[in-house]
C-alpha positions as CSV (number, residue, x, y, z in Angstrom):
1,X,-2.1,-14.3,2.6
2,X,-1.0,-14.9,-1.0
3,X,2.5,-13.7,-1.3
4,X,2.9,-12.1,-5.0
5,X,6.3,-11.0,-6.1
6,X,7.9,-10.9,-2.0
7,X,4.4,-8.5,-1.1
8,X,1.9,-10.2,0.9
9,X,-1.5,-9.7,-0.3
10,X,-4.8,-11.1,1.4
11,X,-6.6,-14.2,0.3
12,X,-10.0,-11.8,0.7
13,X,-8.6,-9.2,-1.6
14,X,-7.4,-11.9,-4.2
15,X,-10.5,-13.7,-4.6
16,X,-12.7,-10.1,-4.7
17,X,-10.1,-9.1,-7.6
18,X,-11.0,-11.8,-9.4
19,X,-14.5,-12.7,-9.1
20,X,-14.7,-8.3,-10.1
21,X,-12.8,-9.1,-13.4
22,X,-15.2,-12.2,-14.3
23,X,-18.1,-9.5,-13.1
24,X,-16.3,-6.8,-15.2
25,X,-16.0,-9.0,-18.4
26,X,-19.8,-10.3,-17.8
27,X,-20.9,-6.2,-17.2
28,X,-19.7,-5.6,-20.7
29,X,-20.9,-8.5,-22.7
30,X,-24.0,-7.8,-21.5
31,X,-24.0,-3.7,-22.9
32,X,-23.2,-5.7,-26.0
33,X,-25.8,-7.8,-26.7
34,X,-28.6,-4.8,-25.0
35,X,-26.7,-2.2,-27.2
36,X,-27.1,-4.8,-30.1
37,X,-30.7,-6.3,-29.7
38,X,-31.7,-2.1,-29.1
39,X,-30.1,-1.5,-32.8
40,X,-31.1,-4.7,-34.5
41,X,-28.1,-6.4,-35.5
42,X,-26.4,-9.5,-35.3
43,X,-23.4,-10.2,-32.6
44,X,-20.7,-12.2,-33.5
45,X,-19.1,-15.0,-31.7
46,X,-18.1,-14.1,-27.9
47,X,-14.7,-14.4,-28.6
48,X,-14.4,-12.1,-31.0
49,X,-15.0,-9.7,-28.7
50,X,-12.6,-11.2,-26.0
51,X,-10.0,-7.7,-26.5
52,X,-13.1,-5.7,-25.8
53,X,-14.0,-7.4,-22.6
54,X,-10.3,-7.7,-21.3
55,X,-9.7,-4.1,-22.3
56,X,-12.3,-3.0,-20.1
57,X,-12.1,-5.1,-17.3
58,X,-8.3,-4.3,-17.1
59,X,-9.1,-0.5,-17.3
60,X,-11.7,-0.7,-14.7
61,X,-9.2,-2.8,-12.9
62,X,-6.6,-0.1,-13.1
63,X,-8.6,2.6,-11.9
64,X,-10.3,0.3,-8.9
65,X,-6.5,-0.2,-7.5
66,X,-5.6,3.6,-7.9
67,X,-8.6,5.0,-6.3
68,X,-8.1,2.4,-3.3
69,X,-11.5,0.5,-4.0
70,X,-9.3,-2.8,-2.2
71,X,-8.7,-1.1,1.1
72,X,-9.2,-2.6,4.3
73,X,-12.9,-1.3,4.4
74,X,-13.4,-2.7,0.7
75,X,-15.5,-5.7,2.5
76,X,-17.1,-3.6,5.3
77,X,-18.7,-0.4,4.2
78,X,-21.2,-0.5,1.3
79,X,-20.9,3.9,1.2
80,X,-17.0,3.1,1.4
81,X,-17.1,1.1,-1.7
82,X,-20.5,2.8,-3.5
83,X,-18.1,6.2,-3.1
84,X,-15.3,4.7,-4.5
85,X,-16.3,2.7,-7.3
86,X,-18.6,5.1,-8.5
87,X,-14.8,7.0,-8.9
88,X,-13.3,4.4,-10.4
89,X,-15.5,3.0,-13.0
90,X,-16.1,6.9,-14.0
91,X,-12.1,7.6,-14.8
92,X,-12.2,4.0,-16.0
93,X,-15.0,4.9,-18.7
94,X,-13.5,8.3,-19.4
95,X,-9.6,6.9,-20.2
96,X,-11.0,3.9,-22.7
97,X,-13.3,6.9,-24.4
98,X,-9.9,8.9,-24.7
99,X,-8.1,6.0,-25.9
100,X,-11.0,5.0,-28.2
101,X,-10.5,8.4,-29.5
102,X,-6.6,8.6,-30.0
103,X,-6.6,5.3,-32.0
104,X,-9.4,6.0,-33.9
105,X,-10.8,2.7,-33.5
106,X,-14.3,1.7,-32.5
107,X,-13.6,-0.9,-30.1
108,X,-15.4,0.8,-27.3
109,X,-18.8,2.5,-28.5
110,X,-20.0,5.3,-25.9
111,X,-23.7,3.4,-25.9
112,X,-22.0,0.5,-24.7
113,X,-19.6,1.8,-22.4
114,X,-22.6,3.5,-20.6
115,X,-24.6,0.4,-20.2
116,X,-21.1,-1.5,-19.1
117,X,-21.2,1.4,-16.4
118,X,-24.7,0.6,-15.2
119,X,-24.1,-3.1,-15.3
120,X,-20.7,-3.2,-13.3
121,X,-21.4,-1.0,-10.8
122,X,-24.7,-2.9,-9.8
123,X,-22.6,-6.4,-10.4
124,X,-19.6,-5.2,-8.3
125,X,-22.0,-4.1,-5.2
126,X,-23.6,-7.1,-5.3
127,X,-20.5,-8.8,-5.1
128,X,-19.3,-7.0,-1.8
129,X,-22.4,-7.8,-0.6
130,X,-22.3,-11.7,-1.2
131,X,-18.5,-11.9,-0.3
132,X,-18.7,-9.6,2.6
133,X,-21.0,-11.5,4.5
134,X,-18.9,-14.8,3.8
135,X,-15.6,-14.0,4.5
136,X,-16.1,-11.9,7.3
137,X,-17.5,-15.7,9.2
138,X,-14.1,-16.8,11.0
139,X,-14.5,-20.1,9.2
140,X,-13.4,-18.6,6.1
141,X,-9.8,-17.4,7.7
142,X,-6.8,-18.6,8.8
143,X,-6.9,-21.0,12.0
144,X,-3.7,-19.7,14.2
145,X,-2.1,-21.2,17.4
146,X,-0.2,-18.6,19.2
147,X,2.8,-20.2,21.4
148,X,2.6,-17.4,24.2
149,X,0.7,-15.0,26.4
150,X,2.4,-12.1,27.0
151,X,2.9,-8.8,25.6
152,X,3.6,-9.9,22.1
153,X,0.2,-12.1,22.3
154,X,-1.5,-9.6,23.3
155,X,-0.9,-7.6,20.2
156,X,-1.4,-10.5,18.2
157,X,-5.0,-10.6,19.3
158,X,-5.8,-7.2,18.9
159,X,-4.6,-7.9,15.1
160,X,-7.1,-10.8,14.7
161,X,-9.7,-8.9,16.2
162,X,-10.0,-6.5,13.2
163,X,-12.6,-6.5,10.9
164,X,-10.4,-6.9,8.0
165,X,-8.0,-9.4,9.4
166,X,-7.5,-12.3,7.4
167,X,-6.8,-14.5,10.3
168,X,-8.5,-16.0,13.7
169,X,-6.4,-17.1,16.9
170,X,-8.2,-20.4,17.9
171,X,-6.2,-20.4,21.6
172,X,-3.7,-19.0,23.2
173,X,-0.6,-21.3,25.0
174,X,1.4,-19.7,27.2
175,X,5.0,-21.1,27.7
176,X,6.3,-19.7,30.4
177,X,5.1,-19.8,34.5
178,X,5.0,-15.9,34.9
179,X,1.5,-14.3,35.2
180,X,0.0,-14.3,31.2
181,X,-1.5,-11.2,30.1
182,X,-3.3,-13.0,27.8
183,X,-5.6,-14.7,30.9
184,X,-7.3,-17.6,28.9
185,X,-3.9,-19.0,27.7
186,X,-3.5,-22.1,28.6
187,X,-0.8,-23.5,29.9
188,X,1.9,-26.0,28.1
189,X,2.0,-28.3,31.0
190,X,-1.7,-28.8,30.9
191,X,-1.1,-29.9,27.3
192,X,0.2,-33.7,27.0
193,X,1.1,-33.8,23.3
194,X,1.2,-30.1,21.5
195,X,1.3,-31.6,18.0
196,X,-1.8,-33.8,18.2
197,X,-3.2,-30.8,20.4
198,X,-2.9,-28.6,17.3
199,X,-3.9,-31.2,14.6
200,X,-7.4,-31.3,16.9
201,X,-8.0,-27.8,16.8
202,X,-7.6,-27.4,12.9
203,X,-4.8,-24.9,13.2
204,X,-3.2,-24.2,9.7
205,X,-0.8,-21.8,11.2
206,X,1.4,-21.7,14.7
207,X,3.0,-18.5,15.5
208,X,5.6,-17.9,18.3
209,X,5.4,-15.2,20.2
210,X,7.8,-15.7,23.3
211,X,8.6,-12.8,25.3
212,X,12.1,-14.4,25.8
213,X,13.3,-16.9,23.9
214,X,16.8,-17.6,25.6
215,X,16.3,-21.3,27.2
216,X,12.6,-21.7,26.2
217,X,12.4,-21.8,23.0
218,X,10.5,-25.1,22.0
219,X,12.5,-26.9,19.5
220,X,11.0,-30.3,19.7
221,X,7.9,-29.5,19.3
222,X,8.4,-27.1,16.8
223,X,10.3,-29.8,14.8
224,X,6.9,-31.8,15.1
225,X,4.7,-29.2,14.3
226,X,6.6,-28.1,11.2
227,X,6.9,-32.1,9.8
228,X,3.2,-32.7,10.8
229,X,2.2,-30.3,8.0
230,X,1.6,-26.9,9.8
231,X,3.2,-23.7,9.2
232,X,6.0,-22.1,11.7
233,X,6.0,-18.4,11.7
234,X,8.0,-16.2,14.0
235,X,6.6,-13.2,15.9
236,X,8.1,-10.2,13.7
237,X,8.0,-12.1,10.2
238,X,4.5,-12.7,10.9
239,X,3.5,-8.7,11.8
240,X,5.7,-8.1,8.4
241,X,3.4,-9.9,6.5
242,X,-0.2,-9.1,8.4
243,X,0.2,-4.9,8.8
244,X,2.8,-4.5,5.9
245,X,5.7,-2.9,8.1
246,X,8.6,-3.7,9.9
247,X,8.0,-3.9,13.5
248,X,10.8,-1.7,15.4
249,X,9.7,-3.0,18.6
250,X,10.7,-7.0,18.0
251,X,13.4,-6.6,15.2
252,X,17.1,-7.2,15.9
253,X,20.1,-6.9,13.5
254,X,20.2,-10.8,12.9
255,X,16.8,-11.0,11.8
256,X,17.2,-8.2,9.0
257,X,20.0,-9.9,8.1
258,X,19.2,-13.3,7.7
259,X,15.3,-12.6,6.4
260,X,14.3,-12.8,3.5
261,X,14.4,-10.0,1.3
262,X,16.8,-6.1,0.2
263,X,17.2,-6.7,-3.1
264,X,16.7,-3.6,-4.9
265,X,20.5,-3.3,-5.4
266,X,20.5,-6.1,-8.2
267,X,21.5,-5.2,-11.4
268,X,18.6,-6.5,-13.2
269,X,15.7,-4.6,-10.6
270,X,18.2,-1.3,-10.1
271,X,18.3,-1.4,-14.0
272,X,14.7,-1.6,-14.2
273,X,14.1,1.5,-12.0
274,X,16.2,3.3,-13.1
275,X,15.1,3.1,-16.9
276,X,11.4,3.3,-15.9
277,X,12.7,6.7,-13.8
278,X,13.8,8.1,-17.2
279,X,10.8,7.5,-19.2
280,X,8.7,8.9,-16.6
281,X,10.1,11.9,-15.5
282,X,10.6,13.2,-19.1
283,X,6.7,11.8,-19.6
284,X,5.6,14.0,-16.2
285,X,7.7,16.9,-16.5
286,X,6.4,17.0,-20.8
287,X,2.5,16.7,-19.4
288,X,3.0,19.0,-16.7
289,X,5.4,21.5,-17.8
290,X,2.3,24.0,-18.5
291,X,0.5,23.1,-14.6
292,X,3.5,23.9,-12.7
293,X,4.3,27.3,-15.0
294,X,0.3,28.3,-14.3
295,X,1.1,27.5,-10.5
296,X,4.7,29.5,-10.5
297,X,2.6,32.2,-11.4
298,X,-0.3,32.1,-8.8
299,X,2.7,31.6,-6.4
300,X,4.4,34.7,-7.3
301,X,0.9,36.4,-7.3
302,X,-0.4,35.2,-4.1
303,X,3.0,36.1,-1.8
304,X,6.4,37.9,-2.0
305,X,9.5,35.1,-2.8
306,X,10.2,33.3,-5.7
307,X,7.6,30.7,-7.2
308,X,10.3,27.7,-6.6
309,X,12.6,26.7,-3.3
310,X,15.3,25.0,-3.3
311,X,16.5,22.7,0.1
312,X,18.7,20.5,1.4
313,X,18.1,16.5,1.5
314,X,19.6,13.4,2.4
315,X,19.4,10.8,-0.9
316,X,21.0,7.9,-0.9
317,X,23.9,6.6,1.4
318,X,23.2,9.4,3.4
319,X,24.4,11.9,0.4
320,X,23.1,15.2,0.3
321,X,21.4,16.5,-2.7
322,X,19.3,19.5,-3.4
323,X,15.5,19.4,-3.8
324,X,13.2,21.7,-5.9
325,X,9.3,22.6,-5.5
326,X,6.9,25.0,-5.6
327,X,6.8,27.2,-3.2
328,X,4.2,26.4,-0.5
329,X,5.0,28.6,2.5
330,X,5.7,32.5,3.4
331,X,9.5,33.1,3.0
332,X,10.2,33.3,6.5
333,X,8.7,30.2,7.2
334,X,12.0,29.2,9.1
335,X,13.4,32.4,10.3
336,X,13.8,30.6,14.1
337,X,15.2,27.7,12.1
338,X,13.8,24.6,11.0
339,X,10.9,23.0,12.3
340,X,7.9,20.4,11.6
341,X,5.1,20.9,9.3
342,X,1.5,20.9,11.7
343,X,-1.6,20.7,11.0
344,X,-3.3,23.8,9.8
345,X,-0.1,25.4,9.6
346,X,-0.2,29.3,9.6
347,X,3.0,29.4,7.3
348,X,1.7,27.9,4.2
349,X,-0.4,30.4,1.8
350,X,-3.4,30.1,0.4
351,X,-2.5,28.9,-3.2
352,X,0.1,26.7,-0.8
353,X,-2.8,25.4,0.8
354,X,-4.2,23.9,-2.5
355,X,-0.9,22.7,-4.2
356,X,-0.1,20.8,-1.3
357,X,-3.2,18.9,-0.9
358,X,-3.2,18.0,-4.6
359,X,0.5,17.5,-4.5
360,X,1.1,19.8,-7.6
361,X,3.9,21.2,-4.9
362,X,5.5,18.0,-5.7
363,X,5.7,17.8,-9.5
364,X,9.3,19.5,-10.0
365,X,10.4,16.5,-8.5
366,X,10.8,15.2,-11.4
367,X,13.7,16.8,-12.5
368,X,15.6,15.2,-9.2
369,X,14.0,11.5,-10.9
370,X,15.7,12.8,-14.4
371,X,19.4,13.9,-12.4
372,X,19.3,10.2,-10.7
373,X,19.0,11.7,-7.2
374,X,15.4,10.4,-6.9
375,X,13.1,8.1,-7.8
376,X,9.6,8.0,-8.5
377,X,8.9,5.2,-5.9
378,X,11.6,5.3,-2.5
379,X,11.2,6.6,0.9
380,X,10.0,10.3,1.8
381,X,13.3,12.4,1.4
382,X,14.6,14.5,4.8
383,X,16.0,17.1,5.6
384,X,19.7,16.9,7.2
385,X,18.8,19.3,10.3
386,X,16.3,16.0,11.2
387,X,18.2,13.4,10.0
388,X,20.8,13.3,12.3
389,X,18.4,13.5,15.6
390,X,16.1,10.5,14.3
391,X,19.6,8.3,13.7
392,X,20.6,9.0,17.1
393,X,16.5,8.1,18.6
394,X,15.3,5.6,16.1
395,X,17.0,2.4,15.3
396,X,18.0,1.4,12.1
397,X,16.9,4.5,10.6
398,X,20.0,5.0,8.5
399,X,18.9,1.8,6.4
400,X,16.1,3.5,4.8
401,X,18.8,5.7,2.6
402,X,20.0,2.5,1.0
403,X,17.7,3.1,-1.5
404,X,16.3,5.9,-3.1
405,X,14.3,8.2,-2.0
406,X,11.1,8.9,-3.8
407,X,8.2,11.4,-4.8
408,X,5.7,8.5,-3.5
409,X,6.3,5.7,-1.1
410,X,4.9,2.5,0.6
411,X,4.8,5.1,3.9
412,X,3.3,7.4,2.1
413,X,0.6,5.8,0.8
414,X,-0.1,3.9,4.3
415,X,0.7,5.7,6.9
416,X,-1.6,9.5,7.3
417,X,1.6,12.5,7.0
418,X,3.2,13.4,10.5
419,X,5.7,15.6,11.7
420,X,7.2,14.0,14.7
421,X,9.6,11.7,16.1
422,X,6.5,9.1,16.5
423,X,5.3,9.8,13.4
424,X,8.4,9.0,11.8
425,X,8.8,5.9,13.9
426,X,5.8,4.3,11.9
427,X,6.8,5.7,8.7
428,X,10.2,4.0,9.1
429,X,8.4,1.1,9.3
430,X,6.9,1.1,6.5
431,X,10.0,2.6,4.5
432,X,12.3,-0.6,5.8
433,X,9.0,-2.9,4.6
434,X,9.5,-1.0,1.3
435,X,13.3,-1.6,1.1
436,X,13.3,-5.0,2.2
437,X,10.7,-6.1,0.0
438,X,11.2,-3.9,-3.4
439,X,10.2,-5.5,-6.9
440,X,8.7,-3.4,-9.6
441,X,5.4,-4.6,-9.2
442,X,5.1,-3.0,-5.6
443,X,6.8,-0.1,-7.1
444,X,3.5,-0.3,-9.8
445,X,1.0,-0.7,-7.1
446,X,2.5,2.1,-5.0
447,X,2.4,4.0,-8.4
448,X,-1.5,3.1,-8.7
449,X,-2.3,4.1,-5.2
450,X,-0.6,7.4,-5.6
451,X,-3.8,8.6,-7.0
452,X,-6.2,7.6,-3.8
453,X,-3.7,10.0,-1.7
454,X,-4.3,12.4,-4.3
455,X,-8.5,12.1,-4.6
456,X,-9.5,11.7,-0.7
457,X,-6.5,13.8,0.6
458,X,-5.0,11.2,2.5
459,X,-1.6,12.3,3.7
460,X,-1.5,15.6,2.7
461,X,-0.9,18.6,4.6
């Protein structure tokens, strides 16, 4: 993986970004010179039209990330990414038409916006196709040695053996004399020289993944390993970096500590967020002001209570504030006292229904972003009633309220929405990935991919 401001992005998912943008910039010089020959004038030099092309292929680019065209089926479904780019490249074309429009330019002519259309969707297929069947060969990922075969192995081979994994575990070594799980490990005394054994076998990455590494932990030929060239991961940094979450099962104290990474209380990135929290809320609550007052009415309409509800949460350092939305459930939703959302809950209303799914429910949020007690980007806010149980059952559950909380999250985005303690076991996860590994550019891309929650109702209940 490539890692890009502290977030770990695959190699796959780099290289299809940028052979789409070469594709993207190709789609629209060729609408040029079709739209051109059609009318029977003269192009000028390609350059010339270089912020044409790069205006486009940006856009398009925008729209691909928020619509989730790079998921982890981006490489394995042609419907999966036919559905989606036919999404993307349609908002794509529609926003540079509207900007065309406001700037009352003629940079982007609807003839050859329509033929770009054509052309990139055609192009960008063709490209899954051609890189799809490539990179999913195991000769075109990473080569891994895992030092281990128990437990922890075991899940490390279950990773690999997904489609989208950008690794492949060449063998197995286990360390230890107890029984492996993993039953074609092979064992370290069978091995005479573990660095030259590695160097054979190609391996570009060793990974240890000891059960228990009191007293067996093997330095020496780590050392050798390491100086010979190859990369030394540990268990948990390694399922940080591969699945994009914190593993609560392997983590200690020490390792949160002395990792890499919790940053987001610098002055420089705090001041960042915080200004970009400004502009946006008064940007969001000024678009949507009229949405949410057409909404507070249907709410009123549809079932007695007031179109807006007000409830307890716990912000940051574990400091309550008080939370505003729109209405989504009867008013005696929690006459017996509080309780978790379900699926297909009877307590939300019709109009509820809708406003969740879209996340409309969520929009006077932005007033909490304007007062400082939010964020746009942070973990999910909760309530106090839950807070205190999940502290006591999950560990280092508190550390998600060093930061923020926020209208849309790294959780959010990755992780389907839950109501229960195992539920918010894996969204922790994720929320500790998010804290640890905070920069404005993963704030932007959780931004972007807002919008695929929103389109395929992913998440929403």
């Amino acid at each position: 993986m490539i890692r890009l401001f502290k977030h770990y992005i695959p190699h796959a998912v780099v290289l299809l970004w940028l052979v789409d943008a070469l594709l993207l910039v190709a789609a629209n010089e060729l609408s040029w010179q079709l739209r051109a020959r059609q009318i029977g004038i003269e192009t000028a030099a390609w350059p010339e039209r270089f912020a044409a092309h790069g205006g486009f292929a940006l856009m398009m680019l925008v729209a691909m990330i928020s619509v989730g065209v790079y998921g982890p089926d981006a490489l394995r479904s042609l419907r999966f990414a036919c559905a989606r780019l036919l999404v993307a490249i349609s908002l794509g074309v529609i926003s540079l038409s509207f900007i065309d429009f406001l700037m009352g330019g003629q940079t982007f002519w609807r003839s050859t916006l329509a033929y770009a259309m054509a052309f990139g969707i055609v192009l960008l297929l063709a490209n899954r196709m051609v890189l799809g069947s490539v990179l999913g060969n195991s000769a075109f990922r990473r080569r891994v040695l895992v030092l281990g075969a128990g437990l922890r192995a075991q899940r490390l081979r279950v990773l690999g053996e997904r489609p989208e994994s950008g690794f492949a575990i060449v063998t197995f070594v286990a360390m230890a004399e107890a029984a492996p799980v993993v039953e074609e490990a092979i064992p370290r005394a069978a091995i005479h020289n573990l660095t030259r054994f590695v160097e054979n076998l190609g391996v570009s990455e060793v990974v240890l993944a000891l059960e228990e590494r009191r007293n067996s932990l093997p330095l020496k030929d780590l050392l050798r390993i390491k100086t010979a060239g190859v990369h030394v991961n540990e268990f948990s940094s390694f399922l940080e970096r591969e699945t994009g979450r914190v593993d609560l099962d392997t983590v200690n104290p020490s390792w949160l500590i002395f990792s890499d990474g919790f940053s987001s209380g610098r002055m420089i990135s705090s001041a960042a967020k915080r200004s970009f929290d400004i502009l946006a809320s008064l940007l969001l609550l000024a678009l949507t002001a009229p949405v949410i007052a057409v909404f507070a009415v249907l709410v009123k309409l549809d079932s007695k209570g007031p179109a807006f509800f007000r409830q307890r949460r716990v912000g940051l350092y574990g400091q309550d504030y008080e939370v505003i939305k729109l209405r989504s459930m009867r008013t005696d939703a929690e006459a017996a006292g509080a309780q978790w959302a379900s699926k297909d809950d009877p307590r939300i209303t019709r109009v509820g229904n809708f406003i969740r799914k879209v996340r409309i429910d969520e929009l006077p949020q932005a007033w909490s972003v304007l007062k400082g007690e939010m964020s746009f980007v942070g973990p999910r806010p909760e309530r106090p009633e839950f807070v205190a149980d999940l502290e006591e059952q999950l560990p280092f559950y508190a550390e998600r309220h060093m930061v923020k909380p926020g209208i849309t999250g790294w959780a959010q985005i990755n992780y389907p929405y839950g109501a229960s303690i195992e539920d918010s076991r894996n969204k922790l996860e994720y929320d500790l990935y998010y804290a640890k590994n905070y920069t404005p550019f993963l704030d932007l891309l959780i931004i972007l991919q807002t919008l695929r929650v929103v389109l395929w109702h992913e998440g929403a209940r």
